[in-house]
PyMOL commands that place a pseudoatom at each C-alpha (Angstrom):
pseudoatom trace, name=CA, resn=UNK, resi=1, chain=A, elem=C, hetatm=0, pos=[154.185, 120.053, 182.745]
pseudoatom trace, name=CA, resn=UNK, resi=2, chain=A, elem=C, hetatm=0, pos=[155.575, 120.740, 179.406]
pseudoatom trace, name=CA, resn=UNK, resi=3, chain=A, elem=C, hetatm=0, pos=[153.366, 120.465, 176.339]
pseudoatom trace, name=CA, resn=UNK, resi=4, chain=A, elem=C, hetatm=0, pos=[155.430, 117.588, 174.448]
pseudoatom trace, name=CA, resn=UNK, resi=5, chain=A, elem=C, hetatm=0, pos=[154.645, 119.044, 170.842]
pseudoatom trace, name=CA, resn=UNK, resi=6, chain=A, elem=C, hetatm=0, pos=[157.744, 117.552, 169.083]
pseudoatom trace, name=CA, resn=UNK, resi=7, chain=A, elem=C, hetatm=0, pos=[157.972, 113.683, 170.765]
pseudoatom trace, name=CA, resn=UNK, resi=8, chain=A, elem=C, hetatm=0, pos=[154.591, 113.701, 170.640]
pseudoatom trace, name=CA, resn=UNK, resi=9, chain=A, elem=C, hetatm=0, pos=[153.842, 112.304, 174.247]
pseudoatom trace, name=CA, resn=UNK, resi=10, chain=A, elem=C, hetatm=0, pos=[155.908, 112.370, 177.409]
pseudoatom trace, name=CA, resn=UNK, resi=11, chain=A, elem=C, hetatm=0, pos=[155.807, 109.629, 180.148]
pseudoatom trace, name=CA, resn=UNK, resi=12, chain=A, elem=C, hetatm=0, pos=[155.696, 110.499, 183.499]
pseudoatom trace, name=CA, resn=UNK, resi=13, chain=A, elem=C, hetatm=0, pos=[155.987, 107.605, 186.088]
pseudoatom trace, name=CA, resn=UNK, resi=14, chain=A, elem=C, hetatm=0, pos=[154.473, 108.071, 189.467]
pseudoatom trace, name=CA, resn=UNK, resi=15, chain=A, elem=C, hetatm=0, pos=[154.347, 106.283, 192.683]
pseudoatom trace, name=CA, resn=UNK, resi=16, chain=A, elem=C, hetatm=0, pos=[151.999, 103.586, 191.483]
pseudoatom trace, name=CA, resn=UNK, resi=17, chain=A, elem=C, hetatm=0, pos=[150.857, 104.687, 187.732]
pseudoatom trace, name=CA, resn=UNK, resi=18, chain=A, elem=C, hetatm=0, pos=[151.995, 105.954, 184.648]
pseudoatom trace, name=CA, resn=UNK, resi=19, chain=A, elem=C, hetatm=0, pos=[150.512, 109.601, 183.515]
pseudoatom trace, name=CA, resn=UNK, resi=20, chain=A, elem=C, hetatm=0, pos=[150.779, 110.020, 179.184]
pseudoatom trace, name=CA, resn=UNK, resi=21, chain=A, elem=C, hetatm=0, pos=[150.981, 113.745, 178.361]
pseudoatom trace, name=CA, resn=UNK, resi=22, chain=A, elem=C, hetatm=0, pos=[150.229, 113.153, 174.451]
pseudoatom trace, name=CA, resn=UNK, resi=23, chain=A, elem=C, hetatm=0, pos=[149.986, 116.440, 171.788]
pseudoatom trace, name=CA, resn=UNK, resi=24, chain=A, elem=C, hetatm=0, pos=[148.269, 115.148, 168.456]
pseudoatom trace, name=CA, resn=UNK, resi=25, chain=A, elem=C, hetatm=0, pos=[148.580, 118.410, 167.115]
pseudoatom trace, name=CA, resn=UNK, resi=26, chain=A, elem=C, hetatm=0, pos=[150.858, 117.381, 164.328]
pseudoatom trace, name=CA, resn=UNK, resi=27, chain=A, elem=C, hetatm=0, pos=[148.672, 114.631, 163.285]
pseudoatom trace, name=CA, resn=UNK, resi=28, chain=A, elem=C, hetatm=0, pos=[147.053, 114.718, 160.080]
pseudoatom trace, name=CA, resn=UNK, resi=29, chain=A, elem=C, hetatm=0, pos=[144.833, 111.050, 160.241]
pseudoatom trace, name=CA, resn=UNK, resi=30, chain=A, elem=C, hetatm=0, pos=[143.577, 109.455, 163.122]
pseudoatom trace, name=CA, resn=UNK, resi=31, chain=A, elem=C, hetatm=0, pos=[145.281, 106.218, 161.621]
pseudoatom trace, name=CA, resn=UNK, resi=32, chain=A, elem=C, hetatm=0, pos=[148.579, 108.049, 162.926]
pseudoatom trace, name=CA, resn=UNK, resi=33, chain=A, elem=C, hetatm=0, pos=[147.442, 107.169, 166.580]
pseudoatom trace, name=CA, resn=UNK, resi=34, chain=A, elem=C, hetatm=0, pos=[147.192, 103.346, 165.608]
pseudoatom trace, name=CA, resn=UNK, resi=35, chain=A, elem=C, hetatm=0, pos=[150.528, 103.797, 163.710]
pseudoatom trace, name=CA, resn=UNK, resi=36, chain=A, elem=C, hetatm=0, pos=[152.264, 105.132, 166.203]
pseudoatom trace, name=CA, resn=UNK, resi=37, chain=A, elem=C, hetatm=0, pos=[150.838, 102.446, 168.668]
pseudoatom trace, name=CA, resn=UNK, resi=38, chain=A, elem=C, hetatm=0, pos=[149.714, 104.962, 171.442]
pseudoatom trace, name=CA, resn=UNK, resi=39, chain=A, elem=C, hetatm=0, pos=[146.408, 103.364, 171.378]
pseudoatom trace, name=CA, resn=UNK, resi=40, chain=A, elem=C, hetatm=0, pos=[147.612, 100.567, 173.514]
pseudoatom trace, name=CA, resn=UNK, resi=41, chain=A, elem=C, hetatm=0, pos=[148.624, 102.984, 176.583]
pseudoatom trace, name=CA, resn=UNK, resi=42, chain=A, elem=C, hetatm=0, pos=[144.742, 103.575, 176.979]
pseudoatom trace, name=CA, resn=UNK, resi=43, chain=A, elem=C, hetatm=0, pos=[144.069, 101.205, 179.661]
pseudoatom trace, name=CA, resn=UNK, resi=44, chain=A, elem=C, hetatm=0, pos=[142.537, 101.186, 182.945]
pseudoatom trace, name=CA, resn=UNK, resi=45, chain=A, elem=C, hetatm=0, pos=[146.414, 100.907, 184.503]
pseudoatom trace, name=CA, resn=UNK, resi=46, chain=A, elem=C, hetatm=0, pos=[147.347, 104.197, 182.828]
pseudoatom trace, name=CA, resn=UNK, resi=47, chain=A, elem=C, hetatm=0, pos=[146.005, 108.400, 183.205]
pseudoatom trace, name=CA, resn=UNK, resi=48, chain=A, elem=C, hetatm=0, pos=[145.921, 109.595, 180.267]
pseudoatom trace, name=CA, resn=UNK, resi=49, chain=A, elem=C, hetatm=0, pos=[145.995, 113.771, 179.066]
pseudoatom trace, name=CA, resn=UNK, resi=50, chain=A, elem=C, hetatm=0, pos=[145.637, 114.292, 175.595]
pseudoatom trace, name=CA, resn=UNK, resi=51, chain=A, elem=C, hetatm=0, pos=[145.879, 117.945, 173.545]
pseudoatom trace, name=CA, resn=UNK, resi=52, chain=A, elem=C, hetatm=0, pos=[144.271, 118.402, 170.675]
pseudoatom trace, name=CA, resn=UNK, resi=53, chain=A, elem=C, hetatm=0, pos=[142.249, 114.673, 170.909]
pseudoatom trace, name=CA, resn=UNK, resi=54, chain=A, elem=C, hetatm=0, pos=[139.976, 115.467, 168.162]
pseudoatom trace, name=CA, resn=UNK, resi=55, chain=A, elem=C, hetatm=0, pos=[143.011, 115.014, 165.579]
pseudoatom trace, name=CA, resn=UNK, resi=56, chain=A, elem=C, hetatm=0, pos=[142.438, 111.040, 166.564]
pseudoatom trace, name=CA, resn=UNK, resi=57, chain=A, elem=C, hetatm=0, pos=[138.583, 110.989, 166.315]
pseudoatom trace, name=CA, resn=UNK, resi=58, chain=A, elem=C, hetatm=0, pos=[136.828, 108.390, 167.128]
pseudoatom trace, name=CA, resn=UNK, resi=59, chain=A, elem=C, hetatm=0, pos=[139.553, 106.121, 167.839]
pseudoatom trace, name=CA, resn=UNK, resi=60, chain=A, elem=C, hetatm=0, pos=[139.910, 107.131, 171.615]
pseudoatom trace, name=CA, resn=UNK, resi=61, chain=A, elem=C, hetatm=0, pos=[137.837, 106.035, 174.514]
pseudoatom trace, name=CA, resn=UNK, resi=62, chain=A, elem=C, hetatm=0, pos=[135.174, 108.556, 175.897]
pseudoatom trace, name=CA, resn=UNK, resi=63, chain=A, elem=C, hetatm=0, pos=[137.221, 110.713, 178.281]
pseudoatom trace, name=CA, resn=UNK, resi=64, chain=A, elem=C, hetatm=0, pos=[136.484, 110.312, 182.081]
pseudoatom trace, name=CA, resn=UNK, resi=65, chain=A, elem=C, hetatm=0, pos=[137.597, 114.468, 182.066]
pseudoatom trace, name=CA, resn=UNK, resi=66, chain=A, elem=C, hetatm=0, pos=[137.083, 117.171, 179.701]
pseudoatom trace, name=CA, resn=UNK, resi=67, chain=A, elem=C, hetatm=0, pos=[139.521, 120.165, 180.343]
pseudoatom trace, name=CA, resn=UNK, resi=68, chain=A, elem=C, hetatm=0, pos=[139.224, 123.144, 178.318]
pseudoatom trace, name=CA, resn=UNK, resi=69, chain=A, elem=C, hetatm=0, pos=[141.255, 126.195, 178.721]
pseudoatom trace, name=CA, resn=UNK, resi=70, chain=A, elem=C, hetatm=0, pos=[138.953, 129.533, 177.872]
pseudoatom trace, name=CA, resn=UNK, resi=71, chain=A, elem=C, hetatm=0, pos=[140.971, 132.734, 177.346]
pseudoatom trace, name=CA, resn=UNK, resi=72, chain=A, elem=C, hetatm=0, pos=[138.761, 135.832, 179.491]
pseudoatom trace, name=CA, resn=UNK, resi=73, chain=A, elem=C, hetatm=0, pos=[139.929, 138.888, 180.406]
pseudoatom trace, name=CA, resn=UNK, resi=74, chain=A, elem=C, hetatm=0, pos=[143.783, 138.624, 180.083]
pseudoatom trace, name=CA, resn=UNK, resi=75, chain=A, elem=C, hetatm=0, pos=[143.974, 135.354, 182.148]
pseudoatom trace, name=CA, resn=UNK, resi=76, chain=A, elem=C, hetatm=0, pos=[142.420, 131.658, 181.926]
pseudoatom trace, name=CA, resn=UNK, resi=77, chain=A, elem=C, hetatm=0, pos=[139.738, 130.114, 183.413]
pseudoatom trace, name=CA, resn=UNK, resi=78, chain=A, elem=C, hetatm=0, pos=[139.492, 126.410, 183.630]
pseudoatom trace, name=CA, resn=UNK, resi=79, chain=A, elem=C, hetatm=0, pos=[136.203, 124.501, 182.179]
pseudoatom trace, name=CA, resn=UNK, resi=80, chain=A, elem=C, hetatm=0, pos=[136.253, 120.592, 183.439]
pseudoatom trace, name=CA, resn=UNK, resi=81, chain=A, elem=C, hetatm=0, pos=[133.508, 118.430, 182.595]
pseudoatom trace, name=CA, resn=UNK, resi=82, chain=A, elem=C, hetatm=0, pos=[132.666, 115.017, 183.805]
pseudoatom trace, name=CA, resn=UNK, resi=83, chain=A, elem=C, hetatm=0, pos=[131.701, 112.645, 180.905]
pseudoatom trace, name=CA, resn=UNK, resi=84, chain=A, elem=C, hetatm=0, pos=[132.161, 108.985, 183.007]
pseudoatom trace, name=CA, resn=UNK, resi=85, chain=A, elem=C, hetatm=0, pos=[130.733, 107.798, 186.054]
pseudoatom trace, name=CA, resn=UNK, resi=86, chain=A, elem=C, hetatm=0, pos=[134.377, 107.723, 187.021]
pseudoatom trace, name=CA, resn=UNK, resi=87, chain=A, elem=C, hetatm=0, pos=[134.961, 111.138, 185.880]
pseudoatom trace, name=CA, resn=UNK, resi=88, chain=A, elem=C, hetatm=0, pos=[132.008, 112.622, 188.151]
pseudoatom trace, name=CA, resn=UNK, resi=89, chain=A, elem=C, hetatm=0, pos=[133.998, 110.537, 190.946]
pseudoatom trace, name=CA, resn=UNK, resi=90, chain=A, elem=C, hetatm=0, pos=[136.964, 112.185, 190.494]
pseudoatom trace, name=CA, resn=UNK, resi=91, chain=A, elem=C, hetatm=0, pos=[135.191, 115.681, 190.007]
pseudoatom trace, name=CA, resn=UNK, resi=92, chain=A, elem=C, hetatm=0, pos=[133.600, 115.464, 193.258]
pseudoatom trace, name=CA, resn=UNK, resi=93, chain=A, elem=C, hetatm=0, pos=[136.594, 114.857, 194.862]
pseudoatom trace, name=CA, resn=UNK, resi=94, chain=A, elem=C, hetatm=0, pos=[138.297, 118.298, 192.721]
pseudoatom trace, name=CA, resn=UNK, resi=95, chain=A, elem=C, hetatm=0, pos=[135.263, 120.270, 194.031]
pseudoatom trace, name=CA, resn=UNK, resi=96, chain=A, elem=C, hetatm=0, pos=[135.051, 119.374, 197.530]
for i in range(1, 96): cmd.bond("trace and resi %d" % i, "trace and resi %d" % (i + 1))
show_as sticks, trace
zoom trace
Protein backbone atom coordinates (compact mmCIF):
# COMPACT_ATOMS: atom_id res chain seq x y z
CA UNK A 1 0.00 0.00 0.00
CA UNK A 2 1.32 3.19 -1.28
CA UNK A 3 1.67 6.16 1.04
CA UNK A 4 -0.79 8.66 -0.91
CA UNK A 5 1.35 11.88 -0.02
CA UNK A 6 0.21 14.01 -3.03
CA UNK A 7 -3.92 13.13 -3.26
CA UNK A 8 -3.84 13.12 0.12
CA UNK A 9 -5.92 9.84 0.77
CA UNK A 10 -6.50 6.80 -1.41
CA UNK A 11 -9.72 4.66 -1.36
CA UNK A 12 -9.53 1.20 -1.38
CA UNK A 13 -12.88 -0.76 -1.71
CA UNK A 14 -13.07 -4.22 -0.33
CA UNK A 15 -15.46 -7.02 -0.29
CA UNK A 16 -17.84 -5.41 2.15
CA UNK A 17 -16.02 -1.99 3.40
CA UNK A 18 -14.18 0.83 2.35
CA UNK A 19 -10.36 1.16 3.81
CA UNK A 20 -9.10 5.33 3.69
CA UNK A 21 -5.29 5.42 3.46
CA UNK A 22 -5.09 9.33 4.36
CA UNK A 23 -1.34 11.29 4.64
CA UNK A 24 -1.94 14.74 6.49
CA UNK A 25 1.52 15.43 6.18
CA UNK A 26 1.04 18.44 4.02
CA UNK A 27 -1.43 19.92 6.28
CA UNK A 28 -0.70 22.99 8.01
CA UNK A 29 -4.31 23.47 10.28
CA UNK A 30 -6.43 20.91 11.46
CA UNK A 31 -9.32 23.08 9.87
CA UNK A 32 -7.81 21.57 6.50
CA UNK A 33 -9.38 18.12 7.52
CA UNK A 34 -12.94 19.81 7.86
CA UNK A 35 -12.15 21.71 4.59
CA UNK A 36 -11.35 19.07 2.75
CA UNK A 37 -14.46 17.13 4.13
CA UNK A 38 -12.53 13.87 5.11
CA UNK A 39 -14.05 14.12 8.44
CA UNK A 40 -17.22 12.63 7.21
CA UNK A 41 -15.47 9.18 6.05
CA UNK A 42 -14.93 8.53 9.91
CA UNK A 43 -17.78 6.35 10.53
CA UNK A 44 -18.43 3.07 11.94
CA UNK A 45 -19.04 1.75 8.02
CA UNK A 46 -15.50 2.78 7.09
CA UNK A 47 -11.44 1.53 8.35
CA UNK A 48 -9.69 4.17 8.52
CA UNK A 49 -5.36 4.53 8.42
CA UNK A 50 -4.16 7.82 8.89
CA UNK A 51 -0.18 9.12 8.66
CA UNK A 52 0.85 11.78 10.36
CA UNK A 53 -2.83 12.20 12.43
CA UNK A 54 -1.49 14.65 14.79
CA UNK A 55 -1.45 17.39 11.85
CA UNK A 56 -5.54 17.18 12.46
CA UNK A 57 -5.51 17.29 16.32
CA UNK A 58 -8.20 16.94 18.08
CA UNK A 59 -10.59 16.79 15.37
CA UNK A 60 -10.34 12.91 14.87
CA UNK A 61 -11.97 10.20 16.86
CA UNK A 62 -9.75 8.25 19.43
CA UNK A 63 -8.12 5.57 17.26
CA UNK A 64 -9.26 1.90 17.87
CA UNK A 65 -5.19 1.14 16.69
CA UNK A 66 -2.07 2.90 17.24
CA UNK A 67 0.72 1.78 14.74
CA UNK A 68 4.04 3.17 15.06
CA UNK A 69 6.93 2.25 12.96
CA UNK A 70 10.39 2.34 15.24
CA UNK A 71 13.62 2.30 13.19
CA UNK A 72 16.25 -0.50 15.27
CA UNK A 73 19.06 -1.95 14.02
CA UNK A 74 18.83 -1.43 10.18
CA UNK A 75 15.21 -2.81 9.97
CA UNK A 76 11.65 -1.92 11.59
CA UNK A 77 9.86 -3.18 14.25
CA UNK A 78 6.19 -2.67 14.55
CA UNK A 79 4.64 -1.00 17.92
CA UNK A 80 0.56 -1.46 17.89
CA UNK A 81 -1.37 -0.31 20.69
CA UNK A 82 -4.95 -0.86 21.55
CA UNK A 83 -6.69 2.41 22.65
CA UNK A 84 -10.70 1.09 22.18
CA UNK A 85 -12.45 -1.72 23.52
CA UNK A 86 -12.75 -2.51 19.84
CA UNK A 87 -9.18 -2.04 19.25
CA UNK A 88 -8.15 -4.67 22.09
CA UNK A 89 -10.76 -6.93 20.04
CA UNK A 90 -9.08 -6.69 17.06
CA UNK A 91 -5.54 -6.97 18.80
CA UNK A 92 -6.38 -10.17 20.28
CA UNK A 93 -7.32 -11.51 17.24
CA UNK A 94 -3.54 -10.03 15.55
CA UNK A 95 -1.84 -11.81 18.51
CA UNK A 96 -3.40 -15.07 18.61
Amino acid sequence: MKSPTYTLVELYELSRLNLYHFDLYRFRDSRELLEAGFRDDFDSRNVCLIEWPERAQDLLPIADLSVLLVEERGGRRVRIAAQTELGKNCLARIVT
